[in-house]
PDB file of N, CA, C, O and CB in Angstrom:
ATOM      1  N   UNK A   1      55.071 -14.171  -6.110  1.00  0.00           N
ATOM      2  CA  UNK A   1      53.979 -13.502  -5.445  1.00  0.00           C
ATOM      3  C   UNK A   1      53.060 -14.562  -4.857  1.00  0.00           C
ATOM      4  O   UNK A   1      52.655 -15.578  -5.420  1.00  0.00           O
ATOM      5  CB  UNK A   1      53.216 -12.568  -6.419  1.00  0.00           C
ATOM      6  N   UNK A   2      52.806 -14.144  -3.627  1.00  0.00           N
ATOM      7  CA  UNK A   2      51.876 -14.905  -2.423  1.00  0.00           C
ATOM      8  C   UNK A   2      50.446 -14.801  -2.415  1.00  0.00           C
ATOM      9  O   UNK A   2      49.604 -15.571  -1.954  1.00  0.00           O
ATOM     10  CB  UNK A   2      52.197 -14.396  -1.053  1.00  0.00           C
ATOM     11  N   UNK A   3      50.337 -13.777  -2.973  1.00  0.00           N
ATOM     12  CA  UNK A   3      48.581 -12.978  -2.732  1.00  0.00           C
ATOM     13  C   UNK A   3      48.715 -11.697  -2.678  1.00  0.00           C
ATOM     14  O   UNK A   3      49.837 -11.259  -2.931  1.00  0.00           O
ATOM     15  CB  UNK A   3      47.666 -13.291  -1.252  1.00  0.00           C
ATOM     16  N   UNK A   4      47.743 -10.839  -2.374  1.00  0.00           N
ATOM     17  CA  UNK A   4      47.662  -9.384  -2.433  1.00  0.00           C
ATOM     18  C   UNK A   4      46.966  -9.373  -1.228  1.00  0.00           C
ATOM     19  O   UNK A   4      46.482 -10.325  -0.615  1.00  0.00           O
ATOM     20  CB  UNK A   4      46.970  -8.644  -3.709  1.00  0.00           C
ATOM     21  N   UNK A   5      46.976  -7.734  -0.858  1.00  0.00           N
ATOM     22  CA  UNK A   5      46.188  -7.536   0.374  1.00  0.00           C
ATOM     23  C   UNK A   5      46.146  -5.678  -0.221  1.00  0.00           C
ATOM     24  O   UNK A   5      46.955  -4.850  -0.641  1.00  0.00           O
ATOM     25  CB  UNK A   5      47.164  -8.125   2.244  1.00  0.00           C
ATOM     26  N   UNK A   6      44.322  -5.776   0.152  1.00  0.00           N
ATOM     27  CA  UNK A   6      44.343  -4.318  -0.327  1.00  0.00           C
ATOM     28  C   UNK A   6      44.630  -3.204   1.055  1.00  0.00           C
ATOM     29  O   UNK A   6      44.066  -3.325   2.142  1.00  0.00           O
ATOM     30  CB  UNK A   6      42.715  -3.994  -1.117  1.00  0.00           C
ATOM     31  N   UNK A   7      45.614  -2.144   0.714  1.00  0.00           N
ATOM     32  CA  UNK A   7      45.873  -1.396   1.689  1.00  0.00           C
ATOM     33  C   UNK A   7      45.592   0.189   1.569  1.00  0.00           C
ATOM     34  O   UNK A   7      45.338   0.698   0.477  1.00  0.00           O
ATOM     35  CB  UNK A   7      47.124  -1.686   1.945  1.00  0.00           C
ATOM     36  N   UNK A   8      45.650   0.878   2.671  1.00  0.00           N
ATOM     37  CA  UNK A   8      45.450   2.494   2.358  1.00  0.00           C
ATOM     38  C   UNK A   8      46.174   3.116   1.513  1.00  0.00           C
ATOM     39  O   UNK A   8      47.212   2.455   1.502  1.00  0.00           O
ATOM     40  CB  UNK A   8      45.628   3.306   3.392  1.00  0.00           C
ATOM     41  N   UNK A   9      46.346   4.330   0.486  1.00  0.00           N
ATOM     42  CA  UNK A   9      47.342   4.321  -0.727  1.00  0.00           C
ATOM     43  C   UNK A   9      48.233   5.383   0.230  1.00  0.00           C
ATOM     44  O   UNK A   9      49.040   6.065  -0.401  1.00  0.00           O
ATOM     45  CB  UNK A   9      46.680   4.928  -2.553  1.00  0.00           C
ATOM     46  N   UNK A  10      48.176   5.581   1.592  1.00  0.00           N
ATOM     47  CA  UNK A  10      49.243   6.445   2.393  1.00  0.00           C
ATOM     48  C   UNK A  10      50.233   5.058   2.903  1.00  0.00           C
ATOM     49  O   UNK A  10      51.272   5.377   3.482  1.00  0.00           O
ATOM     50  CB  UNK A  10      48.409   7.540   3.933  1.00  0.00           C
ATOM     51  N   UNK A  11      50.058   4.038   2.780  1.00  0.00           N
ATOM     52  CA  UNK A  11      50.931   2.801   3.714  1.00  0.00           C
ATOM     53  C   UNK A  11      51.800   2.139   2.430  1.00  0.00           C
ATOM     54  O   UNK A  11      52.515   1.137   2.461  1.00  0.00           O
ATOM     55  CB  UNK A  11      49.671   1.329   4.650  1.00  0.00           C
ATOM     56  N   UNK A  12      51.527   2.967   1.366  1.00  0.00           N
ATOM     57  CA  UNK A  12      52.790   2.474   0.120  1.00  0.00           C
ATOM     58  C   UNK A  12      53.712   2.869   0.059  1.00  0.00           C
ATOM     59  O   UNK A  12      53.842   3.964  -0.488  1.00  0.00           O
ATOM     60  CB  UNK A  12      52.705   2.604  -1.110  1.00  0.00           C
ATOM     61  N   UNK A  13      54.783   2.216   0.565  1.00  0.00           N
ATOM     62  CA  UNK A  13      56.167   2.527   0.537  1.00  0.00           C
ATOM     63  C   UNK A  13      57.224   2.450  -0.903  1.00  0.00           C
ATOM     64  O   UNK A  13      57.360   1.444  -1.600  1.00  0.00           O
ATOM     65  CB  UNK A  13      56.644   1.601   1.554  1.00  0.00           C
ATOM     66  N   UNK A  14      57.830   3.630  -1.098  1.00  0.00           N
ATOM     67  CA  UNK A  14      58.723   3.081  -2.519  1.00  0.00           C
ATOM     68  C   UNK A  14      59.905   1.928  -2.267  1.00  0.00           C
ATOM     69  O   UNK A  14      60.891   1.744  -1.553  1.00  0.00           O
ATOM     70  CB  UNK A  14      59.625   4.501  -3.240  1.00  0.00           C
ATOM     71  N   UNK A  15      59.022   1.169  -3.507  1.00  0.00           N
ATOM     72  CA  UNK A  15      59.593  -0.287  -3.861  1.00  0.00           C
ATOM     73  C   UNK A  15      58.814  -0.978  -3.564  1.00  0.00           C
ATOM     74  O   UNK A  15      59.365  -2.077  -3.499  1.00  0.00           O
ATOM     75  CB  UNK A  15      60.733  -0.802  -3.331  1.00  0.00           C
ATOM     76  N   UNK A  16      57.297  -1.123  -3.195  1.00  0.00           N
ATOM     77  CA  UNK A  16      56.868  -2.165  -2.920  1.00  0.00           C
ATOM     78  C   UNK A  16      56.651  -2.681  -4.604  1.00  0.00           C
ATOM     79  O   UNK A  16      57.346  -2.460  -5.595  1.00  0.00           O
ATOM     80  CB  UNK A  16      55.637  -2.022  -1.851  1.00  0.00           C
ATOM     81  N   UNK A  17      55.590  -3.325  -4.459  1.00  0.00           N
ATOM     82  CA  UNK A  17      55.199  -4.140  -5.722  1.00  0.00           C
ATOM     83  C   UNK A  17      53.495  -3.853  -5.871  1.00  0.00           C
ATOM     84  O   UNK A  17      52.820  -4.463  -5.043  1.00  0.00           O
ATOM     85  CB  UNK A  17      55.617  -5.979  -5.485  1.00  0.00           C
ATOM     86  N   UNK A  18      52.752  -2.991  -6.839  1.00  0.00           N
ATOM     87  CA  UNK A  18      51.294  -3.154  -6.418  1.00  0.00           C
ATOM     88  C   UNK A  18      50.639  -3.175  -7.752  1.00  0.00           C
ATOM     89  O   UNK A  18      50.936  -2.559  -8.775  1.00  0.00           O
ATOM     90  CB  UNK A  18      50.687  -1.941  -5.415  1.00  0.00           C
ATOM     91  N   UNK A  19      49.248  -4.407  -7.406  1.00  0.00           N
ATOM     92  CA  UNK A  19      48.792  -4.642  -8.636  1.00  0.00           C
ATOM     93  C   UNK A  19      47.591  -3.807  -8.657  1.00  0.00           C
ATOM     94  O   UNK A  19      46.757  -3.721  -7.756  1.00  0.00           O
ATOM     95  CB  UNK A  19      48.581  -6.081  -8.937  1.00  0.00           C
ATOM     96  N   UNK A  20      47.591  -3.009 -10.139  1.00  0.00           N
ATOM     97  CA  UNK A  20      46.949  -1.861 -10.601  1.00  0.00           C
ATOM     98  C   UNK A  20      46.339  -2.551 -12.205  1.00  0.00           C
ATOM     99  O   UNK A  20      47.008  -2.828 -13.201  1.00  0.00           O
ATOM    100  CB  UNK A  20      48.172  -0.399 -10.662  1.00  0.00           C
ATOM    101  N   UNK A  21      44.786  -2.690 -11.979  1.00  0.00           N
ATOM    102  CA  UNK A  21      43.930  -2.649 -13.330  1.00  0.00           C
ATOM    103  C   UNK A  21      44.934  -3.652 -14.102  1.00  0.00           C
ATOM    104  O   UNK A  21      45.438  -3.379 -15.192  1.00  0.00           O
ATOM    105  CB  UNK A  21      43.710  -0.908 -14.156  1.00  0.00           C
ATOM    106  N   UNK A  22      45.209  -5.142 -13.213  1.00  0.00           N
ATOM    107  CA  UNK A  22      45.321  -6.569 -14.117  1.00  0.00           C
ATOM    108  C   UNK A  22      46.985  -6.407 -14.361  1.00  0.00           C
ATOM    109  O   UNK A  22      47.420  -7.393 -14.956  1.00  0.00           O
ATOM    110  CB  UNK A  22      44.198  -6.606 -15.893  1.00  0.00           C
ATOM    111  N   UNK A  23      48.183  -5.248 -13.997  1.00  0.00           N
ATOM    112  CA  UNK A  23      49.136  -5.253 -14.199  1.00  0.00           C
ATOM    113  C   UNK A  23      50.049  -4.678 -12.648  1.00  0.00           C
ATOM    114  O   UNK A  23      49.549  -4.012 -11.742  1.00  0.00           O
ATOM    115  CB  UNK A  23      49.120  -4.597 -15.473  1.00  0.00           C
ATOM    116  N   UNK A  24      51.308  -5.120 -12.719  1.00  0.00           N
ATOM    117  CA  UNK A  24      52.417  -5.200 -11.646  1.00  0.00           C
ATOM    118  C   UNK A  24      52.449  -3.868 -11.809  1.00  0.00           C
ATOM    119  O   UNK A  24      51.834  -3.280 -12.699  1.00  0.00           O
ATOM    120  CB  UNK A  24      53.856  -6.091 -11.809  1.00  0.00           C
ATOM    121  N   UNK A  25      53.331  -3.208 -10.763  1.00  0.00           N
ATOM    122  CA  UNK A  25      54.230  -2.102 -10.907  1.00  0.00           C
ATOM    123  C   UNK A  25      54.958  -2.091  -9.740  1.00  0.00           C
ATOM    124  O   UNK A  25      54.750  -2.942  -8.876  1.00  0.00           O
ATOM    125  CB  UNK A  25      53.593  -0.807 -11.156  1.00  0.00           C
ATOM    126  N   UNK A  26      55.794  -1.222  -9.610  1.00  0.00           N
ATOM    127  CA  UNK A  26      56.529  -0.619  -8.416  1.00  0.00           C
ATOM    128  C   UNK A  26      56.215   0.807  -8.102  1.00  0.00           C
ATOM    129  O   UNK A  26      56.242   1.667  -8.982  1.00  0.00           O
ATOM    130  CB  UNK A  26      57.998  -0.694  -8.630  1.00  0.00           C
ATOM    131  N   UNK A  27      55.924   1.062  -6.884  1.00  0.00           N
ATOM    132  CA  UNK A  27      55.874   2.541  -6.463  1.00  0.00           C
ATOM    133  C   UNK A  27      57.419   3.170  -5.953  1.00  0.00           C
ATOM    134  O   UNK A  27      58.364   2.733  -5.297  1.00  0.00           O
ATOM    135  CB  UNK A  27      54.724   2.647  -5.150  1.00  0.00           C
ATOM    136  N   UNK A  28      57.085   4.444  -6.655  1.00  0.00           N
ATOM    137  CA  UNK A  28      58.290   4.857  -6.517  1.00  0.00           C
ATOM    138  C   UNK A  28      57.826   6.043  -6.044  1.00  0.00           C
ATOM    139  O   UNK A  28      58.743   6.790  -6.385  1.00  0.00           O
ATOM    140  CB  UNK A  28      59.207   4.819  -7.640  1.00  0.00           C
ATOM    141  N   UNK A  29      57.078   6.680  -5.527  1.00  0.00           N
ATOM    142  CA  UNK A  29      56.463   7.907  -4.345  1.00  0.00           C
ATOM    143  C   UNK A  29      55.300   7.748  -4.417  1.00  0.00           C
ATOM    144  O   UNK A  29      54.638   7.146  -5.263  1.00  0.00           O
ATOM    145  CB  UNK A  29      56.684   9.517  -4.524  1.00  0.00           C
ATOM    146  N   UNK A  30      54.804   8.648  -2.923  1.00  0.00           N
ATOM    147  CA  UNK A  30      53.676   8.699  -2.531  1.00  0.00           C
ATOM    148  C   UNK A  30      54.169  10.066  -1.873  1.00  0.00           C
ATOM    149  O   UNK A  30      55.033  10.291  -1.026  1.00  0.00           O
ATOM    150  CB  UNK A  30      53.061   7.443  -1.751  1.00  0.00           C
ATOM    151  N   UNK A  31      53.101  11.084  -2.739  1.00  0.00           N
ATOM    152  CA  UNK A  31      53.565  12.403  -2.239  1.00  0.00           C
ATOM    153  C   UNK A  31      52.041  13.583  -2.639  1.00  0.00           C
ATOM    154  O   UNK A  31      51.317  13.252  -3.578  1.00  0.00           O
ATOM    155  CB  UNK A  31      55.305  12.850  -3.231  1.00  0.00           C
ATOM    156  N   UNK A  32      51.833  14.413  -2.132  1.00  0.00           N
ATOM    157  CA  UNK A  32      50.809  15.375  -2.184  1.00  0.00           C
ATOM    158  C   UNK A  32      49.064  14.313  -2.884  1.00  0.00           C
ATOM    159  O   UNK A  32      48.300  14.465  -3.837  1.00  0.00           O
ATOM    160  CB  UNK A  32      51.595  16.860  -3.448  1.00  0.00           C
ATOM    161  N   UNK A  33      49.166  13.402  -1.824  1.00  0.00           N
ATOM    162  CA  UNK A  33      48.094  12.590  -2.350  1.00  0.00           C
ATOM    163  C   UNK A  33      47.920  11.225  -3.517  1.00  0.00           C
ATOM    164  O   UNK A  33      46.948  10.497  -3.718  1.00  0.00           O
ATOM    165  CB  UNK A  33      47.445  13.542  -2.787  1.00  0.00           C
ATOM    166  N   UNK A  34      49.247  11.240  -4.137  1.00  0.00           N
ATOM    167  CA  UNK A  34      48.879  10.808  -5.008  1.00  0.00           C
ATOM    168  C   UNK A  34      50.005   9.422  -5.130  1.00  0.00           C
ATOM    169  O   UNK A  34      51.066   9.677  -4.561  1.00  0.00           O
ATOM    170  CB  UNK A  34      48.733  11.909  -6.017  1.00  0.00           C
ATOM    171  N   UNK A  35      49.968   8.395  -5.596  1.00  0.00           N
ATOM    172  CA  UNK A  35      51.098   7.496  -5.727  1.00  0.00           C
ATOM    173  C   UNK A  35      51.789   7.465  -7.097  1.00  0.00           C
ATOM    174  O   UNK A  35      51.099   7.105  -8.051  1.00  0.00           O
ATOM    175  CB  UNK A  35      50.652   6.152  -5.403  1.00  0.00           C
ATOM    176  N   UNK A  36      52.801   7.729  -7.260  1.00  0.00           N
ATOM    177  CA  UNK A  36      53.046   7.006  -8.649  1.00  0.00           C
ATOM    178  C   UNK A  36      54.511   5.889  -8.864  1.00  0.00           C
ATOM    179  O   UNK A  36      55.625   5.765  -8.355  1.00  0.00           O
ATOM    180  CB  UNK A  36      53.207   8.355  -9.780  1.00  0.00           C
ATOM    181  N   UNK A  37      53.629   5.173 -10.020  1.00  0.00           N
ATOM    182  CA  UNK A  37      54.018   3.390 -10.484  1.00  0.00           C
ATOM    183  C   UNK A  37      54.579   3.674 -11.600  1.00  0.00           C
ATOM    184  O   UNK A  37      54.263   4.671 -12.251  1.00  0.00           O
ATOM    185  CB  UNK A  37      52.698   2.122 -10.791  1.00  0.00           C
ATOM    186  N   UNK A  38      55.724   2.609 -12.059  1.00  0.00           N
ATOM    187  CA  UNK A  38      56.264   2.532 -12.884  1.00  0.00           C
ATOM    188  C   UNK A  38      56.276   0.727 -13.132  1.00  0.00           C
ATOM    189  O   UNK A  38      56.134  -0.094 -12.226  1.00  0.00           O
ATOM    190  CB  UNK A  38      57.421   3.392 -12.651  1.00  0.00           C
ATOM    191  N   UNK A  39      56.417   0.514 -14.125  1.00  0.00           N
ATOM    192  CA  UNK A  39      57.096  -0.914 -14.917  1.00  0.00           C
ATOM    193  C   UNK A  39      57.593  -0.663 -16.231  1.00  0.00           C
ATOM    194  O   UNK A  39      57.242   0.286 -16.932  1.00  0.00           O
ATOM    195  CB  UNK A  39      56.003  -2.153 -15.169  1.00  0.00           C
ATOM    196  N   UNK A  40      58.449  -1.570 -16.554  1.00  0.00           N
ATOM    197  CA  UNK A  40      59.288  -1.240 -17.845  1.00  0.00           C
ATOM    198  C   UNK A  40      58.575  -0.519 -18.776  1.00  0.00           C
ATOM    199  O   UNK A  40      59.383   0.120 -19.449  1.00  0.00           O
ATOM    200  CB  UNK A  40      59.786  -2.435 -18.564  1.00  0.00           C
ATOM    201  N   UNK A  41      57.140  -0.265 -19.229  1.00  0.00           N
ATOM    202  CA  UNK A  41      56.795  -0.226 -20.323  1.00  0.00           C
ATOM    203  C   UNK A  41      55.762   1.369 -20.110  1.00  0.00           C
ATOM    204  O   UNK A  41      55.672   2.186 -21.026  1.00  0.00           O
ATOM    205  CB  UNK A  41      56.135  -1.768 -20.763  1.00  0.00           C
ATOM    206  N   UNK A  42      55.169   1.528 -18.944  1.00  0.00           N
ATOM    207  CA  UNK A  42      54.732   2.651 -18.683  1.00  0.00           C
ATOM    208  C   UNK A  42      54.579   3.249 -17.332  1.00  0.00           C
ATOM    209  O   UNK A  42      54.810   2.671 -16.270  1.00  0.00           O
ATOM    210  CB  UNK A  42      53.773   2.645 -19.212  1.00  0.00           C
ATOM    211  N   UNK A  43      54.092   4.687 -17.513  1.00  0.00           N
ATOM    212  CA  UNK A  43      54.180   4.864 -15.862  1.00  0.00           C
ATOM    213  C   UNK A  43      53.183   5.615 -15.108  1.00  0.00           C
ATOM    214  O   UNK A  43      52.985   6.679 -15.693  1.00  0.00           O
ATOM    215  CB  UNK A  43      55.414   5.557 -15.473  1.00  0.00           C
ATOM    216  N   UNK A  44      52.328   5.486 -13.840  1.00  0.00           N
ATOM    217  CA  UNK A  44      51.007   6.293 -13.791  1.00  0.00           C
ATOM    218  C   UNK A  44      51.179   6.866 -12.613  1.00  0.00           C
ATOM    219  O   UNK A  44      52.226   6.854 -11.965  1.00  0.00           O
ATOM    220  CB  UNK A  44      49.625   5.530 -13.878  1.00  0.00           C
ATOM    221  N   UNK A  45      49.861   7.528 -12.222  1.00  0.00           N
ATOM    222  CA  UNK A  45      49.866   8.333 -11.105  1.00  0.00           C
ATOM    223  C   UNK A  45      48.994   8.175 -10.706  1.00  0.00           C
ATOM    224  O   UNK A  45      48.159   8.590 -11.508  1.00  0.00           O
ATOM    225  CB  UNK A  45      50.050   9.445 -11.095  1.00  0.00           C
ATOM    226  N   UNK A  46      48.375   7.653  -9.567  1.00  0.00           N
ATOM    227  CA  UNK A  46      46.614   7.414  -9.409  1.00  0.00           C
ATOM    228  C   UNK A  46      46.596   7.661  -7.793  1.00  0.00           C
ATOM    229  O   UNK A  46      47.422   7.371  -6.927  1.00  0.00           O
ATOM    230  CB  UNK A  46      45.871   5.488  -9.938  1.00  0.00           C
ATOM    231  N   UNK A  47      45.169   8.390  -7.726  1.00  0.00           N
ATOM    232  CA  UNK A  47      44.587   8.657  -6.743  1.00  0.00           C
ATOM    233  C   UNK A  47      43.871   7.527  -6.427  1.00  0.00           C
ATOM    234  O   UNK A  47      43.372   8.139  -5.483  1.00  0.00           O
ATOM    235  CB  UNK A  47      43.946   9.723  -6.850  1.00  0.00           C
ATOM    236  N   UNK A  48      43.328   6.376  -6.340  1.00  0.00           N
ATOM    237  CA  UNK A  48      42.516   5.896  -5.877  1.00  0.00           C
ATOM    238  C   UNK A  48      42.846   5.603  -4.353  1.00  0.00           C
ATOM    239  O   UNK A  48      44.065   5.600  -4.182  1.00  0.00           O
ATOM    240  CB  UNK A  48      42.223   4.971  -6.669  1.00  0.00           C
ATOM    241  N   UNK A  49      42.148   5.363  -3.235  1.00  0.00           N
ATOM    242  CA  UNK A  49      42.405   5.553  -1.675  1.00  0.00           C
ATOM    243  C   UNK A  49      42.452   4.228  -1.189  1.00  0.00           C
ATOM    244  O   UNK A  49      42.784   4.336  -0.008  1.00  0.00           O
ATOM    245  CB  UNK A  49      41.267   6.408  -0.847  1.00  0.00           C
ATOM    246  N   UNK A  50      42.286   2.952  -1.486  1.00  0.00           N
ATOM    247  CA  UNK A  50      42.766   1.787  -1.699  1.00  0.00           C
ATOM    248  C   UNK A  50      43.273   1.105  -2.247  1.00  0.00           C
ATOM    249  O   UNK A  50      42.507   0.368  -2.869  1.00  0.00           O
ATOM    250  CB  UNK A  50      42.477   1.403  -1.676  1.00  0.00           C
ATOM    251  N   UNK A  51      45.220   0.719  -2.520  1.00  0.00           N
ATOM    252  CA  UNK A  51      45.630  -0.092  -3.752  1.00  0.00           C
ATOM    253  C   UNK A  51      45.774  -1.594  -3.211  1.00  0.00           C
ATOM    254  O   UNK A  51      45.606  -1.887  -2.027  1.00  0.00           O
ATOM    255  CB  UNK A  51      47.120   0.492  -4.454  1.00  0.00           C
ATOM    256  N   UNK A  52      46.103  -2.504  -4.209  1.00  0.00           N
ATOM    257  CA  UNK A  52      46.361  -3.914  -3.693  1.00  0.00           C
ATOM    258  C   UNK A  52      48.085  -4.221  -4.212  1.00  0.00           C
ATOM    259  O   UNK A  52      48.752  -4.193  -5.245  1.00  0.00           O
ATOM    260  CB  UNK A  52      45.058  -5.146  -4.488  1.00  0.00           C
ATOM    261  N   UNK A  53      48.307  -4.611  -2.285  1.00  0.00           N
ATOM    262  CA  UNK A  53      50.002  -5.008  -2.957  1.00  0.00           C
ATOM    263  C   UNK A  53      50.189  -6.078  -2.800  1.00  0.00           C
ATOM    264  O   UNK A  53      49.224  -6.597  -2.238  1.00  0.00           O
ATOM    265  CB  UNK A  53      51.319  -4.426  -2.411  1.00  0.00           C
ATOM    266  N   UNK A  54      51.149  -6.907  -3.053  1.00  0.00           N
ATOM    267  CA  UNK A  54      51.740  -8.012  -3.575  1.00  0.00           C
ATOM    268  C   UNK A  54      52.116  -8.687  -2.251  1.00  0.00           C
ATOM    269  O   UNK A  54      52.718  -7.898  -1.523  1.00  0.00           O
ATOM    270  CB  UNK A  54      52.928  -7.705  -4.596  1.00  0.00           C
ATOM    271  N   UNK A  55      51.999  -9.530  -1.879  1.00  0.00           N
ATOM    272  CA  UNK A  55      52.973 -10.531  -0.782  1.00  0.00           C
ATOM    273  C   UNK A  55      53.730 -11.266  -0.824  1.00  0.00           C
ATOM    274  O   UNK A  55      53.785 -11.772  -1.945  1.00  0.00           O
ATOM    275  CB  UNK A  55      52.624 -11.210  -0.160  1.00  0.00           C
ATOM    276  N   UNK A  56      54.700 -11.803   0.125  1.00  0.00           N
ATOM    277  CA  UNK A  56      55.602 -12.526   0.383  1.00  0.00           C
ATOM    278  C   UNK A  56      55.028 -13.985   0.195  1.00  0.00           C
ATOM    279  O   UNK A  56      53.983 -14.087  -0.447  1.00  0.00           O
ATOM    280  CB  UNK A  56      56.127 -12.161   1.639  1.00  0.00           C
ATOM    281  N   UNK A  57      55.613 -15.104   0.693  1.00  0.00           N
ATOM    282  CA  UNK A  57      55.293 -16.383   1.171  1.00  0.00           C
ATOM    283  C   UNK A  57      54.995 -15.826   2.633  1.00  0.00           C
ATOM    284  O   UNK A  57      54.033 -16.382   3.163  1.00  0.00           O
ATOM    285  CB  UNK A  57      56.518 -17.599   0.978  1.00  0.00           C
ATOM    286  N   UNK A  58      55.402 -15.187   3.126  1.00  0.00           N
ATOM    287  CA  UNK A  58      54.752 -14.714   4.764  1.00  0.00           C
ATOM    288  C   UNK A  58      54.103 -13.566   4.820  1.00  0.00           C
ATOM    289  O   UNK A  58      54.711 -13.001   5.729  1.00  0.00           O
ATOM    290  CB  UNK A  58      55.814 -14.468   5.920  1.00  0.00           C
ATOM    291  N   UNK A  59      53.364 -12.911   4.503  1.00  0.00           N
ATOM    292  CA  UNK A  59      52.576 -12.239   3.883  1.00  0.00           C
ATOM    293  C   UNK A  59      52.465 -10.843   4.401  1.00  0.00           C
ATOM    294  O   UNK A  59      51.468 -10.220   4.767  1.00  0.00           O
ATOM    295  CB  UNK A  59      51.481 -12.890   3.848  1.00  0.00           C
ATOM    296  N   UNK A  60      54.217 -10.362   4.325  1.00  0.00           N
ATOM    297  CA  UNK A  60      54.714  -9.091   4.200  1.00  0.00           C
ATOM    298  C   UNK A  60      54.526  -8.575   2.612  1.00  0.00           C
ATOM    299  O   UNK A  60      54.060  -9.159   1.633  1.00  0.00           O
ATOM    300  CB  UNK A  60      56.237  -9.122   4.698  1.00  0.00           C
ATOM    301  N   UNK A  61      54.990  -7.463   2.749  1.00  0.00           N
ATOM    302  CA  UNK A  61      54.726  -6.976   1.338  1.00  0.00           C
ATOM    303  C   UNK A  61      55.810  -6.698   0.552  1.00  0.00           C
ATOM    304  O   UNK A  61      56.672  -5.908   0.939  1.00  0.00           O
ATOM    305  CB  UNK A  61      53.984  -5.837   1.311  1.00  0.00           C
ATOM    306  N   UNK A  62      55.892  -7.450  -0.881  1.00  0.00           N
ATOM    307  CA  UNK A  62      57.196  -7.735  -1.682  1.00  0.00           C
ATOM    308  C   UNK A  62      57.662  -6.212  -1.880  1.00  0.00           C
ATOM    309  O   UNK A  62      56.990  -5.235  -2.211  1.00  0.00           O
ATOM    310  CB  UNK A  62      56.942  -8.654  -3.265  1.00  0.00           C
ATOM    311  N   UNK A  63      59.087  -6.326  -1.557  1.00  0.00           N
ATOM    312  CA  UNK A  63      59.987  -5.131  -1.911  1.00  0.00           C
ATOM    313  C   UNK A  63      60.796  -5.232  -2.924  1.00  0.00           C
ATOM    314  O   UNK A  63      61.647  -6.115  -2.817  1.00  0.00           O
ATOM    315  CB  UNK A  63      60.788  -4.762  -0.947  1.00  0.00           C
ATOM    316  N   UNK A  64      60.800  -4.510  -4.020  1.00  0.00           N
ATOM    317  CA  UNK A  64      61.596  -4.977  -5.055  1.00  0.00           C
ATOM    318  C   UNK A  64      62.851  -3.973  -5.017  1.00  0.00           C
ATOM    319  O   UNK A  64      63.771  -4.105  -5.824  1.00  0.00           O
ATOM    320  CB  UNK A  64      60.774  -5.010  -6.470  1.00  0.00           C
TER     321      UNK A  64
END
């Protein structure tokens, strides 16, 4: 990971990589408002209207 860049929570695509309250995840939908993340250990659903995702070395956004 390159840096983060905070984006609108409608421009999260499943598989990116986004850091949520000090921890990684992956999004795996964005549907009726809401996103939800998974990582090995738990999994959420959050409304907030700005998340921060992860970058490349060229500062696309990591697809896992």
């Amino acid at each position: 990971m390159y840096g983060t860049q905070e984006v609108i929570r409608a421009c999260v695509k499943p598989g990116m990589l986004v850091r949520h309250e000090g921890k990684t995840y992956q999004a795996s939908a964005n549907k009726n408002g809401k996103l939800y993340l998974f990582n090995l250990t738990e999994s959420k659903r959050i409304t907030d209207i700005f998340v921060e995702v992860c970058l490349n070395s060229r500062g696309e956004p990591l697809i896992n």
